[in-house]
N, C-alpha and C positions, 0 to 999 in steps of 0.2 A: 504493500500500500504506500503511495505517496504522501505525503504531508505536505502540499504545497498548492497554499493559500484555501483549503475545503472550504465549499460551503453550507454552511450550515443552518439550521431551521428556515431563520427569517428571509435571510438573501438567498434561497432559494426559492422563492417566491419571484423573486427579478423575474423567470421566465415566462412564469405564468400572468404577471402583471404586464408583460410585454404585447401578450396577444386579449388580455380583457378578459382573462379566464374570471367566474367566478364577482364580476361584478353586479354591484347591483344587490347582495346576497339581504337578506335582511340582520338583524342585530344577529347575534350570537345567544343561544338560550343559556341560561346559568348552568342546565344539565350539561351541554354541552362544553362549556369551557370547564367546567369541572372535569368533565371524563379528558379534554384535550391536555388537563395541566398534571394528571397522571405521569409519576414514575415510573416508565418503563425499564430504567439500567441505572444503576451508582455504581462510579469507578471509585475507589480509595485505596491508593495505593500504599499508605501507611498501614493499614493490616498484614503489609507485608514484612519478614525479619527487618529485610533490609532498612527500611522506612519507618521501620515504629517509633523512632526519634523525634520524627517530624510530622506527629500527626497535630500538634498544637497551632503550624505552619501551613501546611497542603489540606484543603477541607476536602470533602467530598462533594463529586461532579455528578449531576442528575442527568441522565437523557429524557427530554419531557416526550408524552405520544406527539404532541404535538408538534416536535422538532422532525421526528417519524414521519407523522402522515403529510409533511409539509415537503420533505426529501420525497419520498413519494411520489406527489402532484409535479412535482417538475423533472425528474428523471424515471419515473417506476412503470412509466407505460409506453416507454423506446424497450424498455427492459423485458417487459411483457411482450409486445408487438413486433420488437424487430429481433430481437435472441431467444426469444419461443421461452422464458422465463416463468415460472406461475408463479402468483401473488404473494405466495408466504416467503418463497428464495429470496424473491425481491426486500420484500420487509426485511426478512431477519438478516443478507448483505447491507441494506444499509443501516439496521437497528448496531450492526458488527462495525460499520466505518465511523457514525457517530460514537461509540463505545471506543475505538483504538484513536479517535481526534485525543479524546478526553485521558486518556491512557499517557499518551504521549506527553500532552498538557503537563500532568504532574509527573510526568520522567523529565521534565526541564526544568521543572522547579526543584527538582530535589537532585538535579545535575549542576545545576549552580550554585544553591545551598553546598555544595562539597564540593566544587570543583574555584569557585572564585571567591576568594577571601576575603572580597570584600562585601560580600553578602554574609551576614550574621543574623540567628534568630532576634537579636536584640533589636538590631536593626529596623527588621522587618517587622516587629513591634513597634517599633516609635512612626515608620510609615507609613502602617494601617491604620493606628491610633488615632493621626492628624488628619484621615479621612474623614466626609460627611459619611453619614450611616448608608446613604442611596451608593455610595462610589465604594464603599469598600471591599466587595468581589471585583472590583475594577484596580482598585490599588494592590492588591494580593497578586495581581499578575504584573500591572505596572510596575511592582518593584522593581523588576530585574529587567529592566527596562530600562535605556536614556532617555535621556528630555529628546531629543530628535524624535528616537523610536517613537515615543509616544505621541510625540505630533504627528511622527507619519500615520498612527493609526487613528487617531482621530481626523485626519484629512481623507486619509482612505475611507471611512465610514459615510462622510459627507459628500465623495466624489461618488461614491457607488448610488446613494440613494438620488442627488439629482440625476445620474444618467440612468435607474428604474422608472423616476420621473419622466426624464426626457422623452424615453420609450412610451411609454401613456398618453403624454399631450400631444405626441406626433400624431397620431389617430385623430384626434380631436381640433387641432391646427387643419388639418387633411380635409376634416368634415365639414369644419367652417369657409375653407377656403371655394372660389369661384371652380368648375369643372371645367379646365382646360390641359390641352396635350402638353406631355411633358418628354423632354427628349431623351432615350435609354442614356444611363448614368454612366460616364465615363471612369474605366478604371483606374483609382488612384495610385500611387506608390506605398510600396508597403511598408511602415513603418511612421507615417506620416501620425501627428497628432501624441506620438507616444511619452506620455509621461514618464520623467526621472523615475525611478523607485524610490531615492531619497527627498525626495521634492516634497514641500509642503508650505501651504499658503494661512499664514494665522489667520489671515482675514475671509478666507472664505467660509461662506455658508451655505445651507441647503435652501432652496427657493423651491416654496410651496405655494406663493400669490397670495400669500397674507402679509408676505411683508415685500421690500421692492428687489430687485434683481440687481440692480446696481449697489445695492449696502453689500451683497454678498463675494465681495471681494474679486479673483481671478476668475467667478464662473460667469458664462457667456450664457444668455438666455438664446433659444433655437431660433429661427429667423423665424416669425408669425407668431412667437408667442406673446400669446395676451395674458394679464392675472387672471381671466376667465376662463379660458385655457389650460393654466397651469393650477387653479382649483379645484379644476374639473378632473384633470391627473392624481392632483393629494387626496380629493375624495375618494378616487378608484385605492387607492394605493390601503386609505383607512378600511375601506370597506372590505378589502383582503384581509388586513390583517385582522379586523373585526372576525372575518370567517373562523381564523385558527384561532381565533381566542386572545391575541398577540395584543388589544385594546382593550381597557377596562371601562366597564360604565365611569362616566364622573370625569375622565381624566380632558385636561384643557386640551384638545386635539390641534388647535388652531399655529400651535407652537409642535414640532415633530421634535425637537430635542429635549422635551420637556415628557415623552411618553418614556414609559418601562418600555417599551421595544426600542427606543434607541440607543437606547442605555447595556440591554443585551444586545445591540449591534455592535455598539463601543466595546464592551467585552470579548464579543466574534474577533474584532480585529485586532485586540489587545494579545489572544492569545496567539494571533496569526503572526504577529510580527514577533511572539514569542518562540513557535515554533519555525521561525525565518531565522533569527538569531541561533539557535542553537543547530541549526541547518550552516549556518557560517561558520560555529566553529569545527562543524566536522566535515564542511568543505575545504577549510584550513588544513586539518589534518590527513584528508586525501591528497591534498597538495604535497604534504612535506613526504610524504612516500615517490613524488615523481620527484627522480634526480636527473641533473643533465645526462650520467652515464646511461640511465634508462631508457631516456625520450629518444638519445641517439642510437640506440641498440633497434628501440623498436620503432626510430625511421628507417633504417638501413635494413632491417630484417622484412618492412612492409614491401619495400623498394624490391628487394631479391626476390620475394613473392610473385608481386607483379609483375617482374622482368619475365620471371619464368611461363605466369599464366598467360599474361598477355602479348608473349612475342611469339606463342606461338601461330600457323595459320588458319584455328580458327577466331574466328574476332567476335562472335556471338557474345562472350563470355566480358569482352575490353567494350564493348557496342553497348552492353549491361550499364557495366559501371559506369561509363561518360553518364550516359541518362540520370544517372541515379548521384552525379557530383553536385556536393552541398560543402558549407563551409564545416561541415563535420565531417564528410566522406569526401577522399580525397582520392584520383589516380595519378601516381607519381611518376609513372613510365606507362607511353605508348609508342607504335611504332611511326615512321612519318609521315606526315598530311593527317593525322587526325587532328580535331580540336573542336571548337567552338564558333560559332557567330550569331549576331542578332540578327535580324529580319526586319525589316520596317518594309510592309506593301501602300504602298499606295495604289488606290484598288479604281475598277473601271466603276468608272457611273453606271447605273440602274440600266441606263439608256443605252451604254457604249455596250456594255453586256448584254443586252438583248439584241444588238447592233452584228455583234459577234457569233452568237447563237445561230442568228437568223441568215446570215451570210453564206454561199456555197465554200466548199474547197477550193485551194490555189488552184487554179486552170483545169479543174477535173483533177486533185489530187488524188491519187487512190486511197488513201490510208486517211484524209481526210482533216489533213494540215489545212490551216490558215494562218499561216505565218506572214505571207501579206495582207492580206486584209485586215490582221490583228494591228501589223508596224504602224497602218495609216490611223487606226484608234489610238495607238499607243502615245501620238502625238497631240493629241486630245485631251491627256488626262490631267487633270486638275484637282490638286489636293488642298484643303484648307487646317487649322488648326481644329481640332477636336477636341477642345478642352472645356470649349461655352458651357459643360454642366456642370463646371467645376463653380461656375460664375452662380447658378440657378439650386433651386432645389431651397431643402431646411440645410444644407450644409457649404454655405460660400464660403469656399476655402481661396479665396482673391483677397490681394491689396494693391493698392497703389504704390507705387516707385516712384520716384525722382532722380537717384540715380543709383549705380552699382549693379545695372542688369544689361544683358543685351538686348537692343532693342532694331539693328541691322540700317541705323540711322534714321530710322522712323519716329520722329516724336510723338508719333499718333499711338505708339505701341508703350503703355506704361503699366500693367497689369502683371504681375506674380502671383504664385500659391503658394500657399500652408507657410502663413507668416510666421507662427509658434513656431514651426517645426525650422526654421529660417533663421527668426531673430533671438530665441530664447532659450540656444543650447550651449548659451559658454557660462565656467560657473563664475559668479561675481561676487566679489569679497568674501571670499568662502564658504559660500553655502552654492549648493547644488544647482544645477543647470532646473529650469521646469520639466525641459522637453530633449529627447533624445533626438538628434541629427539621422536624417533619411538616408538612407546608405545610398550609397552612387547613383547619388540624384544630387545636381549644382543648385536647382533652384533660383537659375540667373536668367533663363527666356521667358522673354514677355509674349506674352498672349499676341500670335502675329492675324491682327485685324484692330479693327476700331470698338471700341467699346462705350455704349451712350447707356447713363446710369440716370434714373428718377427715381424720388419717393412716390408711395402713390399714398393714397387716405389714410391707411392704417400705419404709414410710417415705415412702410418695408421697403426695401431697394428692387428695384424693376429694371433688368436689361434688356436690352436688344443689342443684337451684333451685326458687324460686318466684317467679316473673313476675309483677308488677302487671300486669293485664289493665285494657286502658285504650282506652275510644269515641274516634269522632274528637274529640270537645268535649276527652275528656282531653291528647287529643294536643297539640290546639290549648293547652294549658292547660300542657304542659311543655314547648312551643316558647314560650309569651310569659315565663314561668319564667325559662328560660335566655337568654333575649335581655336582660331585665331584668337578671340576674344578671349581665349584660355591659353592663348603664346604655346598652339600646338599647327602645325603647319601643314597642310594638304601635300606633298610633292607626286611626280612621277607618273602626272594625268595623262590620262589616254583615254581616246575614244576613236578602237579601231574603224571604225567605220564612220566617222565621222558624225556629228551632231543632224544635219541636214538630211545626209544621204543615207544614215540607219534606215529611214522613216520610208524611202523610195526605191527601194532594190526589188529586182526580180524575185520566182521563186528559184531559180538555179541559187542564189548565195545561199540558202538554207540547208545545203544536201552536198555528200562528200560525192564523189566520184561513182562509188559504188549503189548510189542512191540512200543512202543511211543517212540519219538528219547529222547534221552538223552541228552540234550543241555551241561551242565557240562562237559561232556565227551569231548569237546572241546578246551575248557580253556588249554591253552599250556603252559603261563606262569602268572605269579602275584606277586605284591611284591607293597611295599608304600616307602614313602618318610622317614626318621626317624624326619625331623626338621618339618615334618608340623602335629606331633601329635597335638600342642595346635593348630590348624587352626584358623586363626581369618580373616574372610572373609570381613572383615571392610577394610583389609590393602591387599587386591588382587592386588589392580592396582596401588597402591604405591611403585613405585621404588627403590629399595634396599631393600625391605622387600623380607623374604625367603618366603612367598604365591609368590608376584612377581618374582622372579627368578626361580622362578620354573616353573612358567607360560611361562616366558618368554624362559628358553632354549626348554620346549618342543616346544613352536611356533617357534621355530628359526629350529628347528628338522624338522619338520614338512611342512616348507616351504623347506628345502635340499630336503625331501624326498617323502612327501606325493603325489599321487595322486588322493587322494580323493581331487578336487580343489576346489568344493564348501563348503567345511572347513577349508579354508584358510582364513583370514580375520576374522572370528566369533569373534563374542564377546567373550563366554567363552568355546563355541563349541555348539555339540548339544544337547538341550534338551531331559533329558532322564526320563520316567514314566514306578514305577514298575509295568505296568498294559500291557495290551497284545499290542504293537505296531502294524505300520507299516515297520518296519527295521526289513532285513533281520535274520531270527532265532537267528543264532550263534553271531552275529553284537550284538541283542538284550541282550542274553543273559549274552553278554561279557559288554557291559556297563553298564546293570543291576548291575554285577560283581563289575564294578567300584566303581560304587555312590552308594552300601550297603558297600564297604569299606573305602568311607569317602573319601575328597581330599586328593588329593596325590597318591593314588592308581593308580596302573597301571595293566592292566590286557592285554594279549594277543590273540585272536583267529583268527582263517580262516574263510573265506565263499567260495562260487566259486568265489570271484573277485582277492584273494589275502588274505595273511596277515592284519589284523588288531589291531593296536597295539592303545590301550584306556588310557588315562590319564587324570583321574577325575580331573579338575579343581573346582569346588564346589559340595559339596553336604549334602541334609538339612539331613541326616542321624547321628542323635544323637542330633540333635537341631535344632528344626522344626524353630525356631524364631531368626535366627543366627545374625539380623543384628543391629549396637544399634547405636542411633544415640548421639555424641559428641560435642557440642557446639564450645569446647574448639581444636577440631580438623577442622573445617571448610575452615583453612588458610593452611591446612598440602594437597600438592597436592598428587591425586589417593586415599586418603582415602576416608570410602564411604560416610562420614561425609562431606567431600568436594564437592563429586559427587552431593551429596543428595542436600546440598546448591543451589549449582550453579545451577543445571536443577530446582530448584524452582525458581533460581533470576532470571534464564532467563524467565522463564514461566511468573512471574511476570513481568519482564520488556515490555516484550512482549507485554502484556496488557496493561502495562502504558503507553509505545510510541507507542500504536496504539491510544487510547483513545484522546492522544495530535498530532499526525498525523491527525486524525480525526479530531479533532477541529479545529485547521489549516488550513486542508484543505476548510473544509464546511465554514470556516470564511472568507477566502479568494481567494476559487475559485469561485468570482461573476466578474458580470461584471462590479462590481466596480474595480478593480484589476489586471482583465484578461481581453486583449482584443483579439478575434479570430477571423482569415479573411479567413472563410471556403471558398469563393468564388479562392481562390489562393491556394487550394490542391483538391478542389474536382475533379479537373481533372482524379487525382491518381487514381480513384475507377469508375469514370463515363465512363466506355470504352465500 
């Protein structure tokens, strides 16, 4: 079992308040909260030898039904419905992961009781003491706690419940709003919006529409939202938690940090950051078990592996693993011309495509080429920026610039995204950044068209656009733009066939001799990088390196423009083998193109779908063995000396706080410890 971040009773409700489950319920009957505040399980791990010391310190942990039937309602019927599961397995697996949350609980309290000295029972008497009576199951865990920690958890409590909020009012924003077309959402970058771990904001608060959204510090209310809106959200949210019992008659609802449920939320995540903490220090200690002797043993002994599987002829086995490379799986030796590339299509219009369809074969082809009638579409096509959804919706992720962006000398173009994720990831006077930086995404292109912004009535921002419409030459012309703009230089352009005369050649240039197509014959344009001659693919994912900047403006390209969408987000693109594909001929033959010309390379062709413009991000062509591991780089982040590390410490760690989870658990989930009163939920499952 994992311990990281569980959720338990209440905030598991998040998913079911996301879709309206359950609203509307009437009050809660007294029989009914009575039966929901039933004991099902007490953990007390002081009945055990070991702990009998510190039973005046560790109290005992209740699992309510109600924490039960509430895990339940938001995982127990995937459980039933898609793992063929019956109802009582389900119950008693989770009645089993709430019992080992609270297990573990007091194995950290009475691991730091004896393991850090400067935790004393004395102590942790005069702690609890200074508490109000309402906080003191909240100070008993807060002890062992920093002031950070604790702020992070009480920020953590407040972030989670306005975006359960958020979830609710979006429905009800939705309903209010006018019924018009909305244009499918463009996918964003992954990582975008992600909060620090350490981050936390004193000043914010939860916004329920009883009080104003502006007092509540760093949170952003949704575009549309109104206080009517957002009361209409905290009423769903009360009347859930009225279901499980989670509200009492009497209690002033109108203030959400003032109910007993949020009070056991703050607890929820007091223990969370407790069981995060003692998760750190026995990541520490998987750590100090990898030594450089080791790390280098088991790169060199991966390396030999590799060498042996994958050199030889078959490639099924090397074809595998490219697919399957993440910053935790890695292949360290292939043979030459494999590698990677991105894709970016710029795809035919509706019109040029039915245009194509409709059209016969070149002069009575047999096999049923139209490779001219395609080249004269091909000259047609017109691509614009794709990003206008980024602009629309409840989530405008747009601001205005003034300077520090490319904009390819347009002053009309002043528009960027994901400002947080932009301006608010360096850390300042020592406290922690908010937001974690988007990985190999610059975040320097401006939205290429014009952008006219109004309020309308209710105060919301209303766009309309107009798209620079742009050939593939223009394309090519705001990918050398922005690479320049990053002091990375186009050289060694070619367009064998020249710009003009691609577009107007017979069918004879498409066909060798023998009458077999001529894939080459394709290739429109080609050209490399000049600063990534010495490629050192060690330093791809490290930031401010010219491999990463160059990754990162064609991914920033590529999200403006691509429609190829399931090459957005790739790791490094797709896996390319110089051996006969699946992908499309000219597709094939063009990333071939690429990764025999090494990273960097950019190479252009058509299919029938569009435009396809290739940009090798790695490739083992010229050094089958590119990767070398650094000891003395392991603290340098994106290097792959770092990468390589960390997905072993994790791996390791892995294993070590399972082995101690496991021990734990099997030590202390008896009935010396655990006491469980099946008779008071089997109701749940007995229908």
């Amino acid at each position: 079992m994992k311990f990281k971040k569980t959720k338990t009773a209440a905030l598991a409700l998040a998913t079911l308040l996301t879709v309206g489950s359950f609203s509307g319920c009437a009050l809660v009957t007294n029989n009914l909260k009575k039966d929901l505040e039933q004991v099902v399980a007490t953990v007390d791990l002081t009945k055990s030898e070991e702990y009998v010391a510190l039973k005046d310190i560790i109290t005992p942990s209740d699992v309510l039904k109600r924490d039960l039937v509430a895990s339940y309602a938001s995982v127990g019927e995937t459980y039933v419905n898609s793992y063929g599961m019956e109802p009582k397995d389900v119950y008693e697996m989770l009645k089993n992961q709430l019992v080992n949350r609270q297990i573990y609980i007091q194995y950290a309290q009475a691991y730091f009781l004896e393991h850090d000295e400067d935790k004393t029972e004395a102590e942790w008497r005069s702690y609890i003491s200074a508490a109000d009576e309402s906080e003191k199951s909240i100070a008993a865990i807060g002890y062992f706690l920093d002031e950070d920690e604790r702020n992070v958890a009480e920020y953590a409590v407040k972030t989670s419940l306005n975006s359960t909020l958020d979830s609710q009012e979006l429905s009800y924003i939705e309903t209010e709003e006018d019924e018009h077309d909305h244009d499918t959402a463009r996918t964003t970058p992954t990582g975008i919006n992600t909060a620090s771990e350490d981050y936390y904001d004193p000043a914010y608060q939860i916004y329920t529409g009883f009080n104003h959204a502006s007092d509540c510090g760093s949170y952003e209310a949704q575009d549309g939202s109104t206080p009517s809106t957002r009361m209409k959200a905290y009423k769903t949210l009360l009347s859930n938690l009225n279901y499980y019992g989670l509200v009492s008659r009497g209690e002033n609802t109108s203030d959400i940090t003032k109910l007993d449920y949020y009070n056991n939320e703050r607890k929820s995540q007091y223990e969370t950051q407790l069981i995060n903490k003692l998760g750190e220090v026995f990541e520490e200690e998987a750590k100090q078990k990898i030594t450089k002797e080791w790390m280098e043993n088991k790169f060199e002994t991966t390396l030999k592996s590799q060498q042996e599987q994958f050199g030889t002829a078959d490639a099924s086995a090397l074809e595998s693993a490219l697919d399957g490379v993440s910053d935790s799986s890695f292949v360290f030796f292939a043979p030459e011309n494999y590698g990677f590339v991105i894709n970016i299509l710029l795809p035919f219009s509706a019109q040029q495509a039915q245009d194509l369809e409709d059209v016969g074969s070149d002069y009575g082809e047999k096999k049923g080429n139209k490779f001219v009638q395609r080249a004269a579409l091909l000259e047609g096509i017109t691509a614009t920026d794709l990003r206008n959804t980024w602009f629309t919706g409840h989530d405008d992720y747009s601001y205005e610039v003034t300077e520090g962006a490319y904009t390819a000398g347009d002053t009309n173009r002043k528009y960027l995204f994901f400002e947080d994720s932009m301006t608010k990831t360096e850390d300042k006077d020592g406290e922690p950044a908010q937001f974690e930086k988007i990985p190999n995404y610059l975040g320097k292109y401006t939205y290429n068209g014009r952008v006219y912004s109004e309020k309308d009535d209710d105060g919301d921002t209303k766009y309309t656009f107009q798209p620079n419409k742009i050939t593939i030459e223009g394309f090519l012309d705001e990918m050398k733009g922005y690479l320049k703009y990053m002091d990375l230089t186009v050289e060694n352009e070619t367009r064998p066939f020249g710009e003009e005369e691609y577009y107007h050649r017979d069918r004879s240039a498409y066909y060798n001799a023998d009458g077999t197509v001529n894939y080459s014959s394709f290739l429109y344009y080609k050209a490399n990088i000049a600063e990534l001659k010495n490629y050192n693919v060690n330093n791809i994912f490290r930031a401010g390196s010219v491999e990463n900047n160059a990754l990162a403006v064609i991914n920033e390209l590529s999200f403006a423009y691509n429609t190829d969408t399931g090459g957005l987000n790739s790791y490094l693109g797709y896996a390319v083998s110089p051996n006969n594909t699946d992908f499309v001929k000219e597709f094939e033959y063009a990333a071939q193109e690429a990764v025999r010309g090494g990273a960097g390379t950019i190479t252009v062709a058509p299919s029938d779908y569009g435009w396809h413009i290739m940009y090798c991000t790695f490739s083992y062509t010229g050094n089958t063995q590119p990767y070398r591991f650094n000891w003395d780089e392991i603290e340098e982040e994106g290097t792959f000396s770092n990468l390589y590390y960390e997905a072993l410490t994790a791996e390791n760690f892995s294993s070590y706080s399972s082995e101690i989870q496991t021990t734990v658990l099997n030590t202390y989930n008896s009935d010396t410890c655990v006491t469980v009163f099946e008779d008071r939920y089997k109701d749940l499952y007995e229908v």
